[in-house]
VEXLO-123500 format. One line per 10 residues: number of its first residue (from 1); their letters; for each residue z, x, y of C-alpha. Coordinates in steps of 0.1 Angstrom, whole numbers, plus 5000, padded with zeros to 4 digits. Each point is the difference from the previous one (the first is absolute). Layout:
N
NUM> a> Z,X,Y  ...;
//
This chain:
765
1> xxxxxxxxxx> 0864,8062,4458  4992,4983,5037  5008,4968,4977  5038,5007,4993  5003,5016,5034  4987,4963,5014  5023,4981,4976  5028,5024,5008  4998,4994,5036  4995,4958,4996;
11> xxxxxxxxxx> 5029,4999,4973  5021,5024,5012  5022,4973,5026  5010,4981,4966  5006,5030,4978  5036,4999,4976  5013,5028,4982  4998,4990,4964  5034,4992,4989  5018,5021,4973;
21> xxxxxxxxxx> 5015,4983,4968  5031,5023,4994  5004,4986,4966  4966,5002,4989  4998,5031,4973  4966,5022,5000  4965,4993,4982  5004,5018,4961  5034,4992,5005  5019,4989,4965;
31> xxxxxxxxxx> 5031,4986,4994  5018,4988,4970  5017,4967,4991  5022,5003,4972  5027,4982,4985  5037,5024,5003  5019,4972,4978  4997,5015,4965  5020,5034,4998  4997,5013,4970;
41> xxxxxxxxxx> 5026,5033,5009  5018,5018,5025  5015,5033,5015  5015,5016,5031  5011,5027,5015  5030,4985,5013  4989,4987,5036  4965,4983,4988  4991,4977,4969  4965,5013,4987;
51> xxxxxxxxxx> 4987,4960,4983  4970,5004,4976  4987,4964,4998  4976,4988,4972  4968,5008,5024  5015,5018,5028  5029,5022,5014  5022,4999,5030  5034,5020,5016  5025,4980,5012;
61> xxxxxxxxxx> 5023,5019,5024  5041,4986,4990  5015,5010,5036  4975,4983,5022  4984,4971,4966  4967,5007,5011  4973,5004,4978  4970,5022,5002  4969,4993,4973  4972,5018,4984;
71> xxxxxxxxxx> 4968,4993,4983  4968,5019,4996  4990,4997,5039  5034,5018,5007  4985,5033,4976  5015,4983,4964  4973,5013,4975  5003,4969,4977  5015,4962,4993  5026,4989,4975;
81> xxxxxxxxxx> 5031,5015,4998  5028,5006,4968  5023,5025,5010  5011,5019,5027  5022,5027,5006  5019,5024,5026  5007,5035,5000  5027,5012,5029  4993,5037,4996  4962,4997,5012;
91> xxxxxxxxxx> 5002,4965,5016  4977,4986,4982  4991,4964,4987  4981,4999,4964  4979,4973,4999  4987,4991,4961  4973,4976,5002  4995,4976,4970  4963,5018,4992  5018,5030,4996;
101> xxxxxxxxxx> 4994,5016,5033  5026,5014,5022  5005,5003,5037  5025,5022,5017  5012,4989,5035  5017,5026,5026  5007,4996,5038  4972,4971,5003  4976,5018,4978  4983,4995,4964;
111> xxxxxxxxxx> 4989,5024,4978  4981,4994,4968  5006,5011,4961  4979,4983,4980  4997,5021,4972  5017,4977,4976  4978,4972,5011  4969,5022,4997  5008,5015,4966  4984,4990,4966;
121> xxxxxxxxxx> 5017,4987,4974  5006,4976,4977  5026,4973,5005  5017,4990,5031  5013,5024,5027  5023,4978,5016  5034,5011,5021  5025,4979,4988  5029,5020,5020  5008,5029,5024;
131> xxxxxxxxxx> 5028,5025,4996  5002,5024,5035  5020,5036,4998  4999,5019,5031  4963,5013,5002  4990,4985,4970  4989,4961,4987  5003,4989,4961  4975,4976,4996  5004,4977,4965;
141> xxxxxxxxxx> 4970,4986,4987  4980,4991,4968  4986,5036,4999  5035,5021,5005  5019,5011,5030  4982,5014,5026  5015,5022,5025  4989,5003,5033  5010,5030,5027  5005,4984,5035;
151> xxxxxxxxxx> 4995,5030,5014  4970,5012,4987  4986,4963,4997  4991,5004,4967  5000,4993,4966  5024,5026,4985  5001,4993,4961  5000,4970,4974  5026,4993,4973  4979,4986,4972;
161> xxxxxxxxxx> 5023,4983,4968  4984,4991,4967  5009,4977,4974  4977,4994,4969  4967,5023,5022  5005,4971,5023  5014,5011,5037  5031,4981,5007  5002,4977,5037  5031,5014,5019;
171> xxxxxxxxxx> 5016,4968,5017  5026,5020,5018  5012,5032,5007  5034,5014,5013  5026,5028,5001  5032,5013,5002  5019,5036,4994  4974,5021,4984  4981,4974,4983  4970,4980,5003;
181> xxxxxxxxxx> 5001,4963,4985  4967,4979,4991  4995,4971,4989  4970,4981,4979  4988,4978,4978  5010,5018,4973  5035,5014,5003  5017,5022,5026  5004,5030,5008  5016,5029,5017;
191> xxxxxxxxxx> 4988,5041,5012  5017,5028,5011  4989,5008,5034  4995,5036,4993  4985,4995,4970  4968,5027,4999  4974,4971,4997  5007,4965,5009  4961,4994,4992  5009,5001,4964;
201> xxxxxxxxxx> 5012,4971,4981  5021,5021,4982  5023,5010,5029  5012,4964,4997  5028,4988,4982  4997,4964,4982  5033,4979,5007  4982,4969,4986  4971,4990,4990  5003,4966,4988;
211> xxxxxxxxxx> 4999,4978,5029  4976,4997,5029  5016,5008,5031  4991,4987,5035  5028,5020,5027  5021,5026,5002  5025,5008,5031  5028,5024,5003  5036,4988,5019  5030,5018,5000;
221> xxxxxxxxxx> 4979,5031,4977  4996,4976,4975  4967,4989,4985  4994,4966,4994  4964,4988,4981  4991,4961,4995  4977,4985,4979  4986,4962,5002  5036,4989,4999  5024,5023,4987;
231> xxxxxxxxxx> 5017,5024,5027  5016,5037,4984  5018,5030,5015  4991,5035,4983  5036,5013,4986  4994,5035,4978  4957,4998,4995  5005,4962,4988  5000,4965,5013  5024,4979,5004;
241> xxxxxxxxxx> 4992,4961,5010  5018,4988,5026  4983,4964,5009  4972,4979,4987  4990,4976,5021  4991,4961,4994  4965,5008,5017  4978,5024,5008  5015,5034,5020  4975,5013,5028;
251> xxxxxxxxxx> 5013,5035,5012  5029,5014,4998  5015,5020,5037  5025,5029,5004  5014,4988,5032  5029,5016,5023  5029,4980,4986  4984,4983,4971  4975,4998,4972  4979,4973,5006;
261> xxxxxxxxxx> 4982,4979,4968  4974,4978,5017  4990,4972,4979  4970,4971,4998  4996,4965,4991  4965,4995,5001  5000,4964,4990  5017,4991,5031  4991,5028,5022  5032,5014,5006;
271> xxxxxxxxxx> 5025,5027,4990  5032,5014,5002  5014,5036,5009  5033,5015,4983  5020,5027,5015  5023,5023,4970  5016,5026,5009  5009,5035,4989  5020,4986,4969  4975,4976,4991;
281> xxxxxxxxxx> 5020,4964,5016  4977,4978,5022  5013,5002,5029  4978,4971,5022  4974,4982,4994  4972,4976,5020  4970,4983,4994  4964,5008,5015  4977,4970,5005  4969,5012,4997;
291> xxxxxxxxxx> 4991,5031,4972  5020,5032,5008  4981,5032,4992  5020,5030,5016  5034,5003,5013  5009,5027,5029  5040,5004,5014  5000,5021,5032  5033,4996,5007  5031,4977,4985;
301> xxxxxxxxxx> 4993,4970,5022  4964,4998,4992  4975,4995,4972  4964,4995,5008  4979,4985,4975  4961,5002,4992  4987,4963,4990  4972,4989,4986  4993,4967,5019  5024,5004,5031;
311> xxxxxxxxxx> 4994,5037,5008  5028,5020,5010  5038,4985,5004  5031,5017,5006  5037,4990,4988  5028,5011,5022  5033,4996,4992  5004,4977,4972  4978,4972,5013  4969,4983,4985;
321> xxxxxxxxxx> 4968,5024,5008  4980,4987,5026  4964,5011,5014  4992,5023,5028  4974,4995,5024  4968,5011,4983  4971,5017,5021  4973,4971,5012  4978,4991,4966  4987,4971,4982;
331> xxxxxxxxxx> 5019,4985,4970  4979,5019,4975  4967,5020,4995  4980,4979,4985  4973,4986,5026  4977,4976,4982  4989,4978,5031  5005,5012,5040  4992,4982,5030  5000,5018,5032;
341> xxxxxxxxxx> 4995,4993,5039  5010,5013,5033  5030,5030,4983  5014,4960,4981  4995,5011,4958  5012,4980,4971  4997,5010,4966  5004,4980,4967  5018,5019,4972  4989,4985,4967;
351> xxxxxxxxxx> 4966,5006,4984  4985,5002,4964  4977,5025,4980  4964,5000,4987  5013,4977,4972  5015,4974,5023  5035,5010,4990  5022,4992,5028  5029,5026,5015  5026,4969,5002;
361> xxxxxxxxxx> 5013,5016,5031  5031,4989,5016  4991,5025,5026  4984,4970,5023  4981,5012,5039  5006,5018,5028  4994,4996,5036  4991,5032,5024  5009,4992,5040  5007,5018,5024;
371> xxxxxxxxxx> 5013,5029,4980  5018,4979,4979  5002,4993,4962  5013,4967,4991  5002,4995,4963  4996,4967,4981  5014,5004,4962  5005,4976,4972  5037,4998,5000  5005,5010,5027;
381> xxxxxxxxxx> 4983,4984,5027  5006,4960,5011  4964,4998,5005  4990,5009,4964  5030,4989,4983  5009,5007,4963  4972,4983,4982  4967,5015,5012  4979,5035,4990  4969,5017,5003;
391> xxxxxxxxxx> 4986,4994,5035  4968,5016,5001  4982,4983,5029  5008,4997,5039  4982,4992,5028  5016,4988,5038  4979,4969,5014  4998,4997,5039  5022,4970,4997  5029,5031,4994;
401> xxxxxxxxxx> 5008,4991,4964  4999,5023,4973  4984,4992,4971  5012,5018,4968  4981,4991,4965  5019,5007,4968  4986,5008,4964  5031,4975,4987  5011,4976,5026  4972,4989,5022;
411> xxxxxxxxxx> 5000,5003,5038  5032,5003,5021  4995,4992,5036  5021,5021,5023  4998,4986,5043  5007,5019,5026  5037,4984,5007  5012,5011,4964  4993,4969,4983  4978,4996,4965;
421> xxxxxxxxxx> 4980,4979,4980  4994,5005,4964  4971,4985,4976  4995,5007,4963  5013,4978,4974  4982,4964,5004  4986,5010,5033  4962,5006,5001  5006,5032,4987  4986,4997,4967;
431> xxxxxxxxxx> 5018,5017,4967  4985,5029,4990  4977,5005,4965  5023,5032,4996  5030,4980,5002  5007,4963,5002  5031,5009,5022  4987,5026,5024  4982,4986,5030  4976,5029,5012;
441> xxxxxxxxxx> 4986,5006,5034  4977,5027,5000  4980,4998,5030  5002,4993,5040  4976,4992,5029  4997,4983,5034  4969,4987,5005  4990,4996,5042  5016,4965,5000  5031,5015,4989;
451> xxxxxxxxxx> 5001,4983,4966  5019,5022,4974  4981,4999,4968  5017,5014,4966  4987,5010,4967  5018,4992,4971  4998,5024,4969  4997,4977,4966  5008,4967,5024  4976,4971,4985;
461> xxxxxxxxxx> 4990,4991,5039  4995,5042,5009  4996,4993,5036  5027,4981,5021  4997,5000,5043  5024,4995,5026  4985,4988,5029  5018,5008,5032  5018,4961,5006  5015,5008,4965;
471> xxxxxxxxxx> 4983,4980,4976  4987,5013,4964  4970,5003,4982  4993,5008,4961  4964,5008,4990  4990,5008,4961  4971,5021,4995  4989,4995,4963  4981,5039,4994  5014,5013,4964;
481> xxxxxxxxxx> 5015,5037,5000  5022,5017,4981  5021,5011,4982  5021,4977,5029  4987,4966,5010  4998,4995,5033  5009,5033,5010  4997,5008,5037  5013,5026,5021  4989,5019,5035;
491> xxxxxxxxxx> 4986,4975,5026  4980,5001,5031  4983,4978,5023  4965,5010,5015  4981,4992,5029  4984,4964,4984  5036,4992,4993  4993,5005,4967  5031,5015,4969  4994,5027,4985;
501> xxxxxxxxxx> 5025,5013,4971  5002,5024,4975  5015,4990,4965  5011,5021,4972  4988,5015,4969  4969,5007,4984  4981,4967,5006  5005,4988,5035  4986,5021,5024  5000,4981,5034;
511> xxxxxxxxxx> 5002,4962,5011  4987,4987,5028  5009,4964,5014  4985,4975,5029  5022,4974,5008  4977,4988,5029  5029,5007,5023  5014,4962,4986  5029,5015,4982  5009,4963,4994;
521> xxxxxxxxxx> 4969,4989,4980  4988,5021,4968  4976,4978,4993  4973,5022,5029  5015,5033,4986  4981,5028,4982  5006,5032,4982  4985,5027,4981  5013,5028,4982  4983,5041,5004;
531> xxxxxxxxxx> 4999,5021,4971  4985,5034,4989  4965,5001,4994  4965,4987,5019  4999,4964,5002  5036,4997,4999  5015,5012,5028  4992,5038,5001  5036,5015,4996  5004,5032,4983;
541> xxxxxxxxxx> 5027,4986,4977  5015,4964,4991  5040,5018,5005  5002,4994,5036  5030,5013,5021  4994,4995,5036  4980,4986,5031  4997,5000,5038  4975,4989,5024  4987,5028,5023;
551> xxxxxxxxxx> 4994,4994,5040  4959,4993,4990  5010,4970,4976  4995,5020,4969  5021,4992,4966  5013,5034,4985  5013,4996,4965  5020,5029,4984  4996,4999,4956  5010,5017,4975;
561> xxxxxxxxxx> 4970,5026,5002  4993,4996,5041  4988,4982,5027  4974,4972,5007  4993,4985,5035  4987,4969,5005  4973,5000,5032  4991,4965,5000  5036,4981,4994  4985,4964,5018;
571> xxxxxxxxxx> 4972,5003,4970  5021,5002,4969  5002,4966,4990  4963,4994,4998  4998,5027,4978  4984,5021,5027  5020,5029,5004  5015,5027,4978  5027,5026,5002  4981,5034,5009;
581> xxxxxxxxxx> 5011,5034,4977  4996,5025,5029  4984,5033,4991  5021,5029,5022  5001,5036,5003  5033,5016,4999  4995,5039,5004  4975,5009,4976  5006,4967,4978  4979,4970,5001;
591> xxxxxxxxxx> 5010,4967,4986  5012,4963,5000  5028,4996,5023  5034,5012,4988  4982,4996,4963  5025,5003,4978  5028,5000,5020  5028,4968,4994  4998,4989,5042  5032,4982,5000;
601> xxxxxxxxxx> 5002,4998,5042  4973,4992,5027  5011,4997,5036  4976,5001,5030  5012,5021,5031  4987,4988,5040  4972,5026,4998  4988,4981,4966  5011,5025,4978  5012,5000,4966;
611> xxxxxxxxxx> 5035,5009,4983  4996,5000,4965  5027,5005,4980  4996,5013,4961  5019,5012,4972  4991,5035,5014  5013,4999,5037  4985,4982,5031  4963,5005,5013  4991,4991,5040;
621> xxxxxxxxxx> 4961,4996,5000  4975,4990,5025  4988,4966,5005  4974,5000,4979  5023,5019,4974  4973,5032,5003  5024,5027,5009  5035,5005,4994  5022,5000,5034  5030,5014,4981;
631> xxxxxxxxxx> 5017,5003,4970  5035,5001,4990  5019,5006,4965  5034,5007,4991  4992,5039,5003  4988,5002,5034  5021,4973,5014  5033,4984,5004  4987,4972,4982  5024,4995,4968;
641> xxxxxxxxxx> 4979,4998,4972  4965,4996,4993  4999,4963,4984  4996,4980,5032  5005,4960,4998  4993,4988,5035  4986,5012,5039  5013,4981,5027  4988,5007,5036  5019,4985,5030;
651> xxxxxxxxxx> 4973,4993,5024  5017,5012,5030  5012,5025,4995  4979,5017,4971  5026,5009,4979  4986,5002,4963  5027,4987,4979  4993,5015,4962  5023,4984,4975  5001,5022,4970;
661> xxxxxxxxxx> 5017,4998,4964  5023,5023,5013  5006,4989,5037  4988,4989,5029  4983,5020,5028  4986,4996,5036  4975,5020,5014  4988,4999,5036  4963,4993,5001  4973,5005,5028;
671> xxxxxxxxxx> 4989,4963,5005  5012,4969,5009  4987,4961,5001  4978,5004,5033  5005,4972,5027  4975,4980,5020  5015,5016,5029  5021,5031,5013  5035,4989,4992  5033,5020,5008;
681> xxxxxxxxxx> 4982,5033,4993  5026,5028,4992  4993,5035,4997  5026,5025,4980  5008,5021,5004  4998,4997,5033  5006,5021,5018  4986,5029,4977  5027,5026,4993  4991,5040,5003;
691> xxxxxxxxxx> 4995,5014,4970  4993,4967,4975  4970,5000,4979  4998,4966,4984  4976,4969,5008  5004,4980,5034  4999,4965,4990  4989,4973,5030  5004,4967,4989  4996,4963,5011;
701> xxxxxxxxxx> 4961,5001,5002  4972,4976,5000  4986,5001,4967  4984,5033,4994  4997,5012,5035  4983,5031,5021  5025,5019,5005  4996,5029,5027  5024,5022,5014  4993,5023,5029;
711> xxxxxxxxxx> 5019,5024,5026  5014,4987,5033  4963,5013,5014  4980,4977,4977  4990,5033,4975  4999,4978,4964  5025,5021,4976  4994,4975,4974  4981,4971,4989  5008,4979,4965;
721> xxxxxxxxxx> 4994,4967,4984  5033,4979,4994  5010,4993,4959  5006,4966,5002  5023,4995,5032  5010,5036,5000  4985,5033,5009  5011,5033,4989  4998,5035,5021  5005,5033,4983;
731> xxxxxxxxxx> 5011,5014,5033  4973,5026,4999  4972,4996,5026  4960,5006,4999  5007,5039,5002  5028,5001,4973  5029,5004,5020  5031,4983,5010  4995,4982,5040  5020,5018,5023;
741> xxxxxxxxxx> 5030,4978,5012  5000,4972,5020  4981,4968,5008  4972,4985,4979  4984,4967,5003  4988,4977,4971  4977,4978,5005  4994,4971,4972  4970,4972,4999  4985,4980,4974;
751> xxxxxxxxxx> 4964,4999,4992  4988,4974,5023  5025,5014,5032  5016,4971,5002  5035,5012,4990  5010,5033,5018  5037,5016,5003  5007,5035,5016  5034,5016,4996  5015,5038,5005;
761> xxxxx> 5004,5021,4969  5025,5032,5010  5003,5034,4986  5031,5020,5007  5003,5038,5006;
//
């Protein structure tokens, strides 16, 4: 204790507050990234627009055209909308989720039903539609209509139909007068309201049966039902057509002054909506780039519509639709490569399965900066172009280009002042054995010269380098695998400068390649491939998925049936060094590292630790992979579904970025990349509010330093060891309390003393 009073007194002269990052968001803190341009329907309650995207859901106020979003960090119980719906009496929003779960939202709130998700039975339970009477919500879906009292927040009864013993799927549901209409996909029908039990099929009056019907919508009392293509009007308990169309119809909408009959072109991704009116005349009509799937009037001047590639757009007047200004979000939810560093994300949008079969995504990247989304789409984007899909790798060089790999086109060069370069076709990108014409990039490193080096799926010459003056390299490495020749995929460089990749399938298990560091002359080069079994590399399966290099030099590999670390990396090409199966205990399990778990992410935090993402949710383990830090999964977590396809961590400000099949997710992690010194070290929050209970981060460290904090007298409060270039503080000191308020000192070395900082940490009343 005489120690820190000594160093206290000596240091005191050059003491600092530490600085406060207002932006910076608490430790355990999550947020979502998800896309808001796919709507798939909308309602209102006359002053707000309630959006339910394909992954997410937002309110967009009309007065003041702000927008407000939601996702599962905001209290949403689940991801992947198809319907939504708005009751005035209880002010409530239904949210119908496409698993059959349903959310509803009041005054900033959630609450959960998921009894329809949670209920056996056979056949799908999906909401296709919502119908809202004050109090009440008619849900259609393949099991019958399910009613739901707002008020009670519950599930009040089920209309189940029958055709045959098998239950009919109700694609809509409406009403007028006394009656109840329904429609499915077998025939429609209509109930009295008072009947004495709507729960019986035989309370329901067939008015056809022979067509299968996908809307229904009441304007001016009359009930109007549409099929694939053929639009009626109910006249007298039977139908009489009105329109066929010369495409497919979507959805048919009752609006204020209109019916309107929203219909698709799929083969050139647009549509067109038609307005009739109460005797059956079209009265306007316009055409929706993009696929139309729900049509909302609030008024006479303006139509909104739900789209499925440009969100939400609104038509006022009779002019073209146009788009509204979407919440911040990435161009779509897929997430199959990230790069991250310093809050600057981008994210590459295409991607393929198990089987190699690509996504063709048009969907392109996205950049993350300063807040900001900025959206790169095929089509859409100068950058991209018309001509180019499936980007599924991206990395930023220190030269301030970004670096974007597609599964089809090769590389496309993006500089810092706007300008591209773009390589496939007779470039040394070789074709690919999946495709003559596609050109497929499927790995990126830097090595320490700054030399870019590429993997090539199915190229002839697998390997290709960039070296920083711009000049490129092809190297062929002649190892047989299959089913695809020359398949390569995930790359990394380790401490000997040597490549490491993973390829596909069942044969391949890992390469490793030497150049010599003479990228220029393959003639000194080497290379060797790891596979399962002793004597051949050591994995634990030939299907390998993923690789990083931990902060000791180590090789972890993630397979199809779990991990393997190589020890030894400089040794593998004399033969002298395998992959070791680790033997952990997990609670009261013991066995091979994540054995038989598919490990399809590996990322390394500053503290050394491990991310590894699975098809069953995200473990954080210790450095050794001995103990399990943390664990998150789709049920006890914001994070969107359990099938995770990469982990990203941006080393300064340990943000975890999780990129999952069904969105992307950042969570705020304890460690950082440590420095060699104390660099702008930041405290928050700082000061320490009265009342909060979450982790004080200090940041900025030497890499993982002493960390002490003490009273103004010199009395220690609290002494830790720094994760990486961060330490964390629960807030509670040595006898379980809260300090008092005021002034506290931190005082931060490095093993050796040579790199020492001391800074105020305050607590407020």
């Amino acid at each position: 204790m005489n120690l820190i009073k000594t160093s206290l007194a000596t240091l005191a002269f050059g003491t600092v507050a530490l600085s406060s990052m207002a932006q910076e968001r608490p430790i355990g803190y999550w947020r979502a990234h998800m896309p808001y341009n796919s709507a798939v329907s909308l309602a209102s309650n006359g002053k707000e627009i309630f959006v339910a995207t394909q992954k997410a859901f937002y309110i967009y106020n009309i007065g003041t055209k702000e927008s407000e979003s939601f996702s599962k960090v905001e209290g949403m119980s689940d991801v992947g909308m198809s319907w939504i719906g708005y009751d005035t009496y209880t002010s409530t929003a239904i949210l119908a989720y496409a698993n059959s779960n349903i959310d509803l939202y009041k005054d900033g709130s959630f609450y959960n039903l998921p009894e329809i998700k949670n209920k056996t039975v056979s056949g799908s339970k999906k909401i296709n539609r919502i119908y809202t009477e004050p109090g009440l919500a008619f849900l259609s879906t393949d099991q019958g209509i399910v009613v739901i009292d707002l008020e009670k927040r519950e599930v009040k009864e089920t209309y189940s139909f029958y055709l045959n013993n098998q239950i009919l799927p109700i694609t809509d549901f409406t009403a007028t007068g006394n009656f109840y209409y329904a429609a499915s996909t077998k025939g429609f029908y209509k109930a009295n309201k008072n009947a004495v039990n709507l729960q019986s099929f035989a309370a329901w009056t067939k008015i056809d049966t022979g067509r299968s019907f996908i809307g229904a919508a009441i304007y001016k009392d009359k009930v109007f039902v549409t099929d694939a293509d053929s639009l009626f009007v109910v006249q007298n308990d039977t139908l009489k057509f009105l329109y066929r169309s010369d495409t497919n119809t979507r959805h048919i909408d009752g609006g204020v002054d209109g019916l309107f009959i929203t219909e698709n072109y799929k083969k050139t991704f647009n549509g067109m909506v038609r307005k009739m009116d109460e005797n059956f005349q079209f009265i306007d009509s316009f055409k929706t780039p993009g696929l139309c799937t729900h049509v909302l009037q609030t008024d006479t001047n303006n139509v909104w519509l739900a789209d499925e590639f440009s969100g939400m757009k609104i038509r006022e007047l009779r002019g073209d639709p146009y788009g509204i200004l979407l919440p911040e979000g990435p161009s779509h939810y897929a997430n199959f490569d990230i790069y991250a560093n310093n809050g600057e994300v981008w994210v590459a949008h295409g991607g393929y399965n198990d089987l190699m079969d690509i996504s063709n995504s048009s969907a392109g990247f996205s950049s993350f900066k300063n807040e900001k989304w900025t959206q790169f789409r095929t089509y859409e984007s100068p950058v991209i172009g018309n001509d180019k899909f499936d980007f599924i790798r991206i990395i930023k060089g220190n030269d301030g280009n970004v670096y974007v790999g597609s599964a089809q086109d090769g590389l496309l060069i993006l500089k810092p002042d706007g300008t591209t370069e773009n390589y496939a076709k007779n470039s040394f990108i070789d074709s690919s054995a999946m495709s003559g014409s596609w050109h497929w990039l499927n790995g990126f490193a830097f090595d320490d010269d700054n030399n870019l080096w590429m993997t090539v799926h199915g190229g002839k010459r697998e390997l290709v380098v960039r070296t920083k003056t711009g000049s490129y390299y092809q190297m062929a490495v002649p190892i047989p695998r299959g089913p695809i020749p020359n398949a390569a995929g995930q790359i990394i460089i380790d401490d000997n400068g040597q490549k490491w990749y993973t390829t596909t399938g069942s044969t391949g298990g890992v390469i490793v390649y030497d150049d010599n560091h003479t990228p220029e002359n393959a003639a000194d080069d080497k290379y060797r491939a790891l596979l399962a079994g002793k004597g051949l590399g050591g994995l634990p399966d030939n299907e390998t998925y993923s690789i990083a290099k931990d902060k000791n030099g180590a090789i972890w590999i993630g397979t199809k049936n779990g991990i393997g670390i190589v020890n030894c990396p400089g040794q593998v090409m004399t033969g002298g060094c395998e992959a070791e199966i680790r033997v952990v205990q997990y609670d009261d399990f013991a066995g091979y590292l994540f054995e038989s778990q598919q490990v399809k992410a590996i990322a390394v935090d500053g503290a050394n630790r491990k991310w590894i993402g699975t098809n069953n949710g995200v473990w954080l383990v210790s450095p050794e992979g001995d103990k399990v830090v943390n664990r998150f999964t789709a049920a006890n977590s914001p994070l969107p579904s359990d099938l995770v396809q990469k982990i990203e961590i941006d080393p300064v400000t340990g943000d975890v970025y999780i990129g999952t099949e069904d969105g992307l997710v950042s969570y705020r992690g304890t460690a950082t990349e440590g420095g060699k010194e104390n660099a702008e070290v930041k405290a928050f929050p700082n000061p320490v509010p009265s009342g909060y209970s979450g982790n004080i981060a200090i940041k900025g460290l030497v890499e993982n330093a002493d960390v002490r904090i003490t009273d103004i007298s010199g009395q220690l409060v609290y002494r830790t060891k720094a994760f990486g270039g961060q330490a964390v503080w629960n807030g509670i000191d040595y006898t379980g309390r809260r300090p008092q308020s005021g002034v506290y000192m931190v005082f931060i070395t490095n093993k050796d003393g040579s790199q020492t900082h001391v800074g105020k940490l305050v607590f407020m009343e």
